[in-house]
N, C-alpha and C positions, 0 to 999 in steps of 0.2 A: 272491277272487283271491289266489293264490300271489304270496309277497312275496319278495325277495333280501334278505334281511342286510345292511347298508353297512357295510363295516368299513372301521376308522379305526385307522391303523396307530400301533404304538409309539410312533416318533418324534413323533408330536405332543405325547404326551403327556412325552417327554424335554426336549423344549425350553420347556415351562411351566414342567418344573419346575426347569431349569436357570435360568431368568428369577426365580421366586423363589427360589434361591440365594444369586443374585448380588446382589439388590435386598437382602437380609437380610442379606447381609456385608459389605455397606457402611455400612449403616444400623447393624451389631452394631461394627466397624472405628471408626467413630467416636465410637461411645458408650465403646469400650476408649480410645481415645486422651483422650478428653475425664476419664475415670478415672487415666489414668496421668500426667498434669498435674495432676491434684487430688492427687496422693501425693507428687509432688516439693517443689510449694510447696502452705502454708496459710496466706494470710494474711487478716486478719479481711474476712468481707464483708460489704459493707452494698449497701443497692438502694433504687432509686429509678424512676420513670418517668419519662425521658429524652424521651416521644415530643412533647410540647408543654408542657415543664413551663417555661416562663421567669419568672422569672430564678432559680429556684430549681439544676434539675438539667438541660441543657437539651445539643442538638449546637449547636455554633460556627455561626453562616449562613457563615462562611470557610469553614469545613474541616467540613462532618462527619462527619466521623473521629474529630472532635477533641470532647471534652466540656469543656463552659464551664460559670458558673452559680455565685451566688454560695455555694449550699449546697455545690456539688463541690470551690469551692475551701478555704470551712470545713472537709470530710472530707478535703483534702490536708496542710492542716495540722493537721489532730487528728491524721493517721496520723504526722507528724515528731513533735508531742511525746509521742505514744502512745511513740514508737520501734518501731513495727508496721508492716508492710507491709499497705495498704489493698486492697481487691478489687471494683470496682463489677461489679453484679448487673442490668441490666436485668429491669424488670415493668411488667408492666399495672396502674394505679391498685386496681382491685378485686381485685387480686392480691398484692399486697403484704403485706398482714396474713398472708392465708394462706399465703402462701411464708414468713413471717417463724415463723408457727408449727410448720411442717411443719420446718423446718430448711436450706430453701437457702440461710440466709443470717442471721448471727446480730444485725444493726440496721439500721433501715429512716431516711433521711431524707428525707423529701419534704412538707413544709410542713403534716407531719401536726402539728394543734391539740391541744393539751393540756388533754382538757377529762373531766369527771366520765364521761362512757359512754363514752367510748373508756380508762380507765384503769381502767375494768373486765376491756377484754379483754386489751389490754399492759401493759407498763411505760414508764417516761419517763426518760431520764437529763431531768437540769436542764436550764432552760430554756436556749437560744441563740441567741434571738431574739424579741422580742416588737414586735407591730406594732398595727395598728386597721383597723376596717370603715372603707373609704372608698365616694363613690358617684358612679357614672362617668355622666355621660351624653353628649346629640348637642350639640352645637354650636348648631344651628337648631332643635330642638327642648327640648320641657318644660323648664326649670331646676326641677329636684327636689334641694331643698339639702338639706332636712332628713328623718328616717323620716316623719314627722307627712306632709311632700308626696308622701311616694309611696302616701297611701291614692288607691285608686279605680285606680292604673294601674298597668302589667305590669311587672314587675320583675324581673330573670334574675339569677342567682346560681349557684355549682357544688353538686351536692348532697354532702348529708353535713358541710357546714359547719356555722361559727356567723353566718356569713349567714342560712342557710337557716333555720336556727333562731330567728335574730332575725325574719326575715319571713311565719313560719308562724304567731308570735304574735298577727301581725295582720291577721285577716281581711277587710280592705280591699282587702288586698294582691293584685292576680292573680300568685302565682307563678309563676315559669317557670323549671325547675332542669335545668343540664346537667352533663356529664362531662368533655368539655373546656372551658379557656380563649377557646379560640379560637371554638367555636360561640357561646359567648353573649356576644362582643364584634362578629361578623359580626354575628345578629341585632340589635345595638342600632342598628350602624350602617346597619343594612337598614329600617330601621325597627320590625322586627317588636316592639321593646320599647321600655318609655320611658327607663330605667335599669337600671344595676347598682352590686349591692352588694358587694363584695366584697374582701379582703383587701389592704392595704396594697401592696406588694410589684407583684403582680399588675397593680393597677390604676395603677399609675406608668408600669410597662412594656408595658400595653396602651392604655392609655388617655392618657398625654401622648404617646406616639408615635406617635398617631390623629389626621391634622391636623380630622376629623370630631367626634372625641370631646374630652372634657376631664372632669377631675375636678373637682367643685364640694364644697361644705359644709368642713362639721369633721370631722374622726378621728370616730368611733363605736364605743364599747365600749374591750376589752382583747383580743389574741388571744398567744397564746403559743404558741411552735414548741419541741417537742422530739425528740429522737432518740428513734424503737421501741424494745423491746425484747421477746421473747417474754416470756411471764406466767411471772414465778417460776424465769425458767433467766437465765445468764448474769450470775449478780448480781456477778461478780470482775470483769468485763468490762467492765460499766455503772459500776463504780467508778471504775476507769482512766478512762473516758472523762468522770463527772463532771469528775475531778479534775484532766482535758488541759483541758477546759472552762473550768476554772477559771482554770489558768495561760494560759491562751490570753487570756481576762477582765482578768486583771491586766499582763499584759507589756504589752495593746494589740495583739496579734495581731489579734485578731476587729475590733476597732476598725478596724484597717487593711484589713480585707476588706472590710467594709461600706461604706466609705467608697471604695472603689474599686469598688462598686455601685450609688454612692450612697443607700443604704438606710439609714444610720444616723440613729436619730431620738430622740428624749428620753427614748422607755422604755426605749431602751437605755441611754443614757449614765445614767439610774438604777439601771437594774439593774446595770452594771457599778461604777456610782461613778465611772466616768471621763467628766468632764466639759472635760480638756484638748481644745488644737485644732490637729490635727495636718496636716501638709503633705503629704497625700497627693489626690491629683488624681482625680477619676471617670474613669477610663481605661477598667473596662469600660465603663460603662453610656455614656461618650461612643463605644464602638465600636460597639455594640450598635446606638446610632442612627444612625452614619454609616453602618454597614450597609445599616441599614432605607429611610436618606431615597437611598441611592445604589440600588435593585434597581428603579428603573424603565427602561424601553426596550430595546427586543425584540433587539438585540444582547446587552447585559445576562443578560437572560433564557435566549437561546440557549447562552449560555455554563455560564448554571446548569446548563440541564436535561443539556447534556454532561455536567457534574461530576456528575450524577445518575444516568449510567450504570452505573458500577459498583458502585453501591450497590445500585442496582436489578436489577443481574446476577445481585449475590450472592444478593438475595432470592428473584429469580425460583429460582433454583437449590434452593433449601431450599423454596419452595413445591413444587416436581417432583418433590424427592426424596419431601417428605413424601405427594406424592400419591401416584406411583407404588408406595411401598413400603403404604400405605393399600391401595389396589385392586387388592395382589395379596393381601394379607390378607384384603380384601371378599372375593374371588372364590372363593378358597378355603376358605374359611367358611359361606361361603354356598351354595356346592356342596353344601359338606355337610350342612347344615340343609335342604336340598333333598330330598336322597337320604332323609335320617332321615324327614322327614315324610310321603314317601311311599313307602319302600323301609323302614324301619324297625319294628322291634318299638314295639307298646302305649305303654312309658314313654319312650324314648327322641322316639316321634312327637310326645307331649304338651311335653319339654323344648323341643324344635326349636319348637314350637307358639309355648310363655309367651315366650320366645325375641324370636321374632320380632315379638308381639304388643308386649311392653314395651320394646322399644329401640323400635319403630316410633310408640308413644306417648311419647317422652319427647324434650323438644329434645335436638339433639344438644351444646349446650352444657353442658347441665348436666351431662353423659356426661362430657365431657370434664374440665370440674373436679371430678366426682367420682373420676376414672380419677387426675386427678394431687393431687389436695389430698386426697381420700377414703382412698385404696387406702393410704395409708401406716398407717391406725391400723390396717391388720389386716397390719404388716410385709411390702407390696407395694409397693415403693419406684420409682420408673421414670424415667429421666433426661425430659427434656423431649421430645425429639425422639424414643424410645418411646413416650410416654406419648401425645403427637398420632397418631403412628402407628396405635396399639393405638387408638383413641377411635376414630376416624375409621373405620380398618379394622373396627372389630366393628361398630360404627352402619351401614355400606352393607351389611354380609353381612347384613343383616335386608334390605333392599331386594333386594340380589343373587338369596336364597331365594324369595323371590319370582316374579322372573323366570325363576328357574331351574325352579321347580316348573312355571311355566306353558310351560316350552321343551321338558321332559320329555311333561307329558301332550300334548304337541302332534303328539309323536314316534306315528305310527300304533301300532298293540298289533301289529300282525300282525311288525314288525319284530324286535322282544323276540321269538316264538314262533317266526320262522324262525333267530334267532341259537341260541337254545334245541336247534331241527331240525339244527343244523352241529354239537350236540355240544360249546356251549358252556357251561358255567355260566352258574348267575346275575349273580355279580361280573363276570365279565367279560362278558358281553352289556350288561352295564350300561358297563362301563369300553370296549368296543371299538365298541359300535354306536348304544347309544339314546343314550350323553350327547353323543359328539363330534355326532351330530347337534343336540342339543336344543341345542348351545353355540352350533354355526351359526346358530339360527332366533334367539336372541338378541342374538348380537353388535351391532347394531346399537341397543339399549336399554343393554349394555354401555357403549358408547360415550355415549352420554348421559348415564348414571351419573358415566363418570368424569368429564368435562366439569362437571357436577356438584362432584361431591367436589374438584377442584382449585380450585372458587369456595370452597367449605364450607373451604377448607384456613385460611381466613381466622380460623379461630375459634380457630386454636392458637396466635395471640397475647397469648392471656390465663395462657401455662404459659410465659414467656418466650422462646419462639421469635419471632425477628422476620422477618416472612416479606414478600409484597408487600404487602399492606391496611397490616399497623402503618409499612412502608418511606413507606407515601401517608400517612398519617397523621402521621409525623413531618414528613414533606417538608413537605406543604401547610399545615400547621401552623406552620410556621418560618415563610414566607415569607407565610403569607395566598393563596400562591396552590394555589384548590383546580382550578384549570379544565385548565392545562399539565401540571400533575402529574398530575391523573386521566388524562386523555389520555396519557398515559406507561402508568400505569400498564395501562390497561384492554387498551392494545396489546399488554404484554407477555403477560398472561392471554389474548389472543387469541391471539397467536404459540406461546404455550406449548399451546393449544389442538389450534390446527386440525393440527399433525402427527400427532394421535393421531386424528384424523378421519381422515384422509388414510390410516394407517396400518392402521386398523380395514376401511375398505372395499376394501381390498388383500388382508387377510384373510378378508375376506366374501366375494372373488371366489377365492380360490384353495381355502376350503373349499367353492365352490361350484361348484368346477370340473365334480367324478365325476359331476354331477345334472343337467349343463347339454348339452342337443342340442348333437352336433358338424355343421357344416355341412361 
C-alpha cells in the first residue's frame, strides 16, 4: 500500500530549540553571576552540614534563615580575631572531605574527630574542643550504664565515629549505625534499639531534651574536635587559625561560647588551663529548649509550616530548574544516541551502544559525584548547579535513546521511502517525517521520564544544592516533625508534577491532530 509522507513542519522544531535556549541561559546567567560575586569579595570559606547538625552548625527553629550553633559562633569569632571575613559553605556530611579537597572551600567544621585515619587524609589545626562518649537511653526501658551492659543488645551510633569504633570492638554488640542524628535518636525512642553511644555534645541536646530519653553512666573515652584542612595546602592559613585558637583559649573567648551552650566541661578547662568561673548564663542552650518544650499544638504547628513556605518555594524552584534544564539535556542527547545507533556509521553505533549500556549500569549517584568531585582532576571544573545539571541530563539521555530508538523503529518503513519518493534527502526525511512522528508515539514515556527525574533531582544534594529532599531533611530534622513536613513536601513534587502531565497531553493531542478522523 502506497504510503503519504507526514510532514512536520519547521516550526516545531524552532520552538524546542528556542526552549533549550532559554532553559540554557538562565542556567549559564547564574552560574555568571554566581562567578562575578566570587571576584568581588574572597573571603575565607569554611562548610559545614547545617541540615540536622545540633548543636554543632545548625538553622535557628526561630528563624531559619538564621544560622546558630555553638561551632558557627566559634567560626564568628575566629573570623574577628583572624581579622578575615568568614564565608559559610553548606554540604552534605559525605561531602565535605571531598569538597574540602576539590577546593570549594579551604576548612571544614563539623565535629569532625581527630583521630589517626582521618589525619591520614586531612589536616588538623589544634584541638577546639574535646568532649567523651556518652550513652543515651529510654526512660522505661534497659538502664545500660556501662559498655560491659550493652553486650547482647542493639545499639545505634552515627557511622564513621569513634562510637562506631568503640562498638565494632565488640562483638556482643548488635550494631546499628546511621547518618543522621535524628534517625538513631527516633529509633531509640521507637523502640527499635536499646541505646546510644555517642558523643558528648549530641547526646545533651538530643537526649536531655527527650522527656522519653536520658543519659546514664560516665563519660567514656577521649574524643577531640578539630578544624579540616585539605592534605598539605593551606599551611599559612591553618597557622592564623591555630594561633586565633590560641588567643581565643587564653582571653576566655571560647570559654565564653561554650558556656553559653553550656558545653563547657573539664577537658576543656584543662586543655585551656582556664579553670576560673565566669558569669556567663546558658542563653543558647536555655533557648534552644524553650524552643523545643514550646512547638507543641496545632496552632503552633500551623504557624511553622507557614514559615515554611518560603523556604520551600525557593527549593521547589531550584528543584524545576534543575529538572527542566536536565530533560532538555536528556532529550537531546538522547535523540542523538538514537539516531547514531540506528542511522549511524559502524564506530559511531558502537559509541552510542557502550554509551548507553554504562550509564544505564551505573547508579546515577555515583555519576553524579564523579561528574562534580571526579571531573576536576582532569581540569573539568563545574559550579554545582552545572554539574547536577550535566549528571542528571547525560544519566536520562541513556533512557531517553532508548525510547527513542523504539519510537523510530515504530515509525512504518514505507514512510522514510515515500519522503525519499518527494525528493527528499535522508537528513531531512529523518528531520521532517520519521522523527517528529517517532516523538509523538513517545511523548507519553517522555513524561514519565521526567516525572522521574524531578524525584531523581533529590541526589544533587550531595554537590551542595539544596533542593526539596535536603529542604525536608532539615525541616523535619529540627523539629522531629517528619509527618507535616513530608506532607508539605510531597505536595509540592506533586504540584510541581502534575503541570507537566497536563502539559504533555496537550501536546500529545495537538501532535495528534493531522492523524485523527474529522467528524
Amino acid at each position: 500500500m502506497k504510503q503519504n509522507a507526514q510532514y512536520c513542519p519547521p516550526r516545531f522544531w524552532g520552538l524546542f530549540l528556542r526552549c533549550v535556549c532559554m532553559l540554557l541561559a538562565v542556567s549559564w546567567l547564574g552560574a555568571g553571576a554566581h562567578v562575578a560575586h566570587a571576584q568581588e569579595e574572597k573571603p575565607i570559606r569554611w562548610a559545614a552540614d547545617a541540615s540536622s547538625d545540633v548543636p554543632y552548625t545548625f538553622h535557628d527553629l526561630k528563624d531559619q534563615d538564621k544560622l546558630t550553633g555553638f561551632e558557627y559562633d566559634l567560626m564568628q569569632e575566629l573570623g574577628k580575631h583572624m581579622g578575615a571575613p568568614l564565608q559559610f559553605v553548606q554540604n552534605d556530611w559525605d561531602g565535605l572531605i571531598p569538597g574540602l579537597q576539590r577546593g570549594l572551600y579551604e576548612m571544614v567544621i563539623c565535629g569532625i574527630e581527630m583521630t589517626d585515619e582521618h589525619a591520614e587524609g586531612i589536616d588538623f589545626s589544634d584541638p577546639y574542643y574535646i568532649t567523651s562518649e556518652r550513652i543515651v537511653v529510654r526512660r522505661n526501658g534497659p538502664q545500660l550504664k556501662t559498655l560491659a551492659d550493652l553486650n547482647g543488645h542493639a545499639i545505634g551510633t552515627i557511622k564513621d565515629t569513634q562510637a562506631e569504633r568503640i562498638l565494632t570492638e565488640n562483638a556482643k554488640v548488635q550494631l546499628r549505625t546511621y547518618d543522621e542524628e535524628t534517625d538513631a535518636f527516633m529509633d531509640l525512642a521507637n523502640g527499635r534499639t536499646d541505646a546510644i553511644l555517642i558523643d558528648g555534645p549530641i547526646a545533651k541536646y538530643y537526649g536531655d531534651t527527650n522527656p522519653a530519653l536520658q543519659v546514664v553512666g560516665e563519660p567514656i573515652g577521649r574524643v577531640e574536635y578539630g578544624i579540616a584542612f585539605a592534605k598539605g595546602q593551606n599551611v599559612a592559613l591553618r597557622t592564623k587559625v591555630n594561633a586565633a585558637l590560641a588567643t581565643m583559649q587564653h582571653d576566655g573567648t571560647l570559654h565564653r561560647v561554650l558556656l553559653r551552650w553550656d558545653l563547657w566541661t573539664p577537658e576543656m578547662a584543662q586543655l585551656t588551663n582556664d579553670h576560673t568561673t565566669l558569669n556567663v548564663t546558658p542563653a543558647a542552650w536555655n533557648a534552644y529548649v524553650a524552643e523545643l518544650e514550646g512547638k507543641g499544638g496545632w496552632r503552633v504547628k500551623l504557624e511553622r509550616y507557614m514559615g515554611f513556605l518560603p523556604q520551600l518555594a525557593k527549593a521547589a524552584w531550584l528543584t524545576l530548574l534543575v529538572s527542566l534544564c536536565a530533560m532538555v539535556l536528556a532529550v537531546g542527547a538522547g535523540l542523538a544516541l538514537a539516531l547514531l545507533r540506528l542511522y549511524g556509521p559502524t564506530p559511531l553505533r558502537w559509541v552510542a551502544t557502550t554509551y548507553v549500556e554504562v550509564v544505564r549500569g551505573t547508579p546515577l549517584l555515583i555519576q553524579v559525584l564523579f561528574i562534580f568531585y571526579g571531573l576536576p582532576e582532569f581540569g573539568i571544573s563545574l559550579t554545582p548547579f552545572l554539574a547536577g545539571v550535566v549528571s542528571l541530563g547525560m544519566n536520562y539521555a541513556a533512557y531517553e535513546a532508548e525510547n527513542y530508538r523504539a519510537g523510530l523503529q515504530s515509525v512504518a518503513h514505507g514512510q522514510m521511502e515515500a519522503a525519499l519518493a518527494l525528493n527528499m534527502t535522508h537528513a531531512q526525511a529523518l528531520r521532517y517525517v520519521v522523527v517528529p512522528q517517532a516523538f509523538r508515539l513517545v511523548m507519553p514515556v517522555m513524561t514519565n521520564d521526567f516525572i522521574s527525574l524531578l524525584k531523581d533531582s533529590s541526589l544533587v544534594s550531595v554537590i551542595t544544592l539544596t533542593e526539596l529532599t535536603q529542604t525536608y531533611i532539615r525541616l523535619s530534622s529540627s523539629y522531629f516533625d517528619y509527618f507535616g513536613t513530608g506532607l508539605m513536601v510531597g505536595a509540592a513534587y506533586l504540584l510541581l508534577g502534575l503541570p507537566f502531565v497536563r502539559l504533555a497531553r496537550m501536546a500529545e493531542k495537538k501532535l495528534a491532530q493531522p492523524h485523527m478522523r474529522r467528524r
